[in-house]
C-alpha positions as CSV (number, residue, x, y, z in Angstrom):
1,X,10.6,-58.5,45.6
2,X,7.4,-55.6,44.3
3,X,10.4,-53.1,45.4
4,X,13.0,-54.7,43.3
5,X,10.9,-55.1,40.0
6,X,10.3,-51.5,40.7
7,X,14.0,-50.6,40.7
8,X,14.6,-52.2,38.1
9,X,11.6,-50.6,35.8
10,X,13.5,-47.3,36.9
11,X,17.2,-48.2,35.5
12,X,15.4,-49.3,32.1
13,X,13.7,-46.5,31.3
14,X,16.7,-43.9,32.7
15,X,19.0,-46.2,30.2
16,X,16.6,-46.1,27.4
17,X,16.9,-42.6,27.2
18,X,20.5,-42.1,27.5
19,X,20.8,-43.3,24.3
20,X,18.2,-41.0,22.5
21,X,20.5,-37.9,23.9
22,X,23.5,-39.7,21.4
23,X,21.4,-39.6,18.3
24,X,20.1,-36.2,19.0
25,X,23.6,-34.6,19.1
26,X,24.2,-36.9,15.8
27,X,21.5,-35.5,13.9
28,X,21.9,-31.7,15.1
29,X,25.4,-32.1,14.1
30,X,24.3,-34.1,10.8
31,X,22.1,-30.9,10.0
32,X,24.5,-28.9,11.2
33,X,27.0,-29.8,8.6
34,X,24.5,-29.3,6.0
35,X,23.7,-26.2,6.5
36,X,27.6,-25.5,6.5
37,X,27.9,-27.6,3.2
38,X,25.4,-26.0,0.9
39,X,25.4,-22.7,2.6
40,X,25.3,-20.6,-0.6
41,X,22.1,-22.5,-2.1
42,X,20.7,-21.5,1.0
43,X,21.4,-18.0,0.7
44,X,20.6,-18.4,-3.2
45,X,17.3,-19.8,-2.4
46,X,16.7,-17.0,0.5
47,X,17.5,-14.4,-2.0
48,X,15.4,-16.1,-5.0
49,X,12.3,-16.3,-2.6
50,X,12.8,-12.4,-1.4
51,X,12.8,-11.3,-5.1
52,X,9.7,-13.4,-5.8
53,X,7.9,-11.1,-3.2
54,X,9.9,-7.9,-3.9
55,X,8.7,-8.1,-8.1
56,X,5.4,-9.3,-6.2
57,X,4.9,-6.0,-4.2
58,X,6.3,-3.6,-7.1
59,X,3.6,-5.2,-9.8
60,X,0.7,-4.7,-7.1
61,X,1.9,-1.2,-6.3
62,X,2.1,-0.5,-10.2
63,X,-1.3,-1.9,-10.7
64,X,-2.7,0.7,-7.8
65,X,-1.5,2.9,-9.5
66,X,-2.8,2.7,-13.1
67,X,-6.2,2.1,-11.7
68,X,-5.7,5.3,-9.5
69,X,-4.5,7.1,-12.6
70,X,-7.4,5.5,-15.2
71,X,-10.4,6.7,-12.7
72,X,-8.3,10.3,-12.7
73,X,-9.1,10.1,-16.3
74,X,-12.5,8.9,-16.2
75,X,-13.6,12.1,-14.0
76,X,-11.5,14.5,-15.9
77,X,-13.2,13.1,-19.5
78,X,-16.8,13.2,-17.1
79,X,-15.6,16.9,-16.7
80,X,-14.7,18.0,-20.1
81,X,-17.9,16.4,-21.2
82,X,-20.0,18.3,-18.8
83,X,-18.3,21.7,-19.9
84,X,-18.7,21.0,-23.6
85,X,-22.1,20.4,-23.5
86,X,-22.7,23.8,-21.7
87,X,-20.7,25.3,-24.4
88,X,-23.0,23.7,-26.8
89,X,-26.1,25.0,-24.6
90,X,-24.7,28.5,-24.8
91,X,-23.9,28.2,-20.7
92,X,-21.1,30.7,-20.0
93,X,-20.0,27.6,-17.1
94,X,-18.8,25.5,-20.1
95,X,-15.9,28.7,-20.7
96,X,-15.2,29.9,-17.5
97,X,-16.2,27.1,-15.1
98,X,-18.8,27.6,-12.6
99,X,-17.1,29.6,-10.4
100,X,-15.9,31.5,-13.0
101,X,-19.1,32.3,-14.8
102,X,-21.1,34.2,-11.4
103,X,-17.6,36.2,-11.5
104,X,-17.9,37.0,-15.6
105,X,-21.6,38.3,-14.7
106,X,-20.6,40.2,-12.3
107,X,-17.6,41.9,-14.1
108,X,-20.0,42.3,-17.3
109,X,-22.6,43.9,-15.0
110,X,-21.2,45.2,-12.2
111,X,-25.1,47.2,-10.6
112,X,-26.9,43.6,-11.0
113,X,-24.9,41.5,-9.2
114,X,-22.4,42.1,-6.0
115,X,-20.1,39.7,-5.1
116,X,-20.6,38.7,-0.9
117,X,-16.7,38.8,-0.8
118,X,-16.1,42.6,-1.6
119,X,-15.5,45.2,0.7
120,X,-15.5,49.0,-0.1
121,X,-12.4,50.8,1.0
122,X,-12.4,53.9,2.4
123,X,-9.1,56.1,2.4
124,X,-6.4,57.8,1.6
125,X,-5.5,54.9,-1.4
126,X,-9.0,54.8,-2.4
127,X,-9.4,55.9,-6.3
């Protein structure tokens, strides 16, 4: 009889889930035909949420890029600050910039000062 009541607990629960495999089928197929049904509000929405993060990426990028080009500005206005007040000091960097000025000097007194860089040529093209 113990092997009997065991037999039977084994059909019910093998029967019980037959029945689940029906349902499952109905509702994939249920979803299925959704999806079929209001494909193109599906792809609406799909599209809709890609543009969200497409305008999302372009105003990120755009703001980069305006703080890139403000701090540009900030260090060019830092520059031309720096050069007018050694125009106002009478600092020949403030015209010509600093490498600029040791090369004025140099070309304004050519004995004092000799550039590291220049090499005296000796030849038939010398003058």
């Amino acid at each position: 009889m113990v092997r009997l009541d065991a037999a039977m607990s084994r059909r019910r629960y093998r029967s019980g889930s037959g029945g689940g495999g029906f349902a499952g089928l109905i509702g994939v197929l249920f979803i299925v035909g959704l999806i079929i049904k209001f494909i193109w509000w599906i792809i609406g929405a799909a599209a809709l949420v890609g543009l969200f993060y497409l305008i999302r990426a372009m105003l990120r990028a755009n703001a980069r890029r305006r703080a890139t080009l403000a701090q540009r500005m900030n260090e060019l206005a830092a520059r031309a600050d720096q050069q007018h007040n050694w125009v106002m000091q009478g600092d020949d960097r403030g015209i010509y910039g600093p490498q600029g000025a040791d090369l004025m000097h140099y070309i304004e007194q050519p004995e004092a000062v000799t550039l590291p860089t220049q090499r005296r040529v000796s030849g038939p093209f010398q003058m």
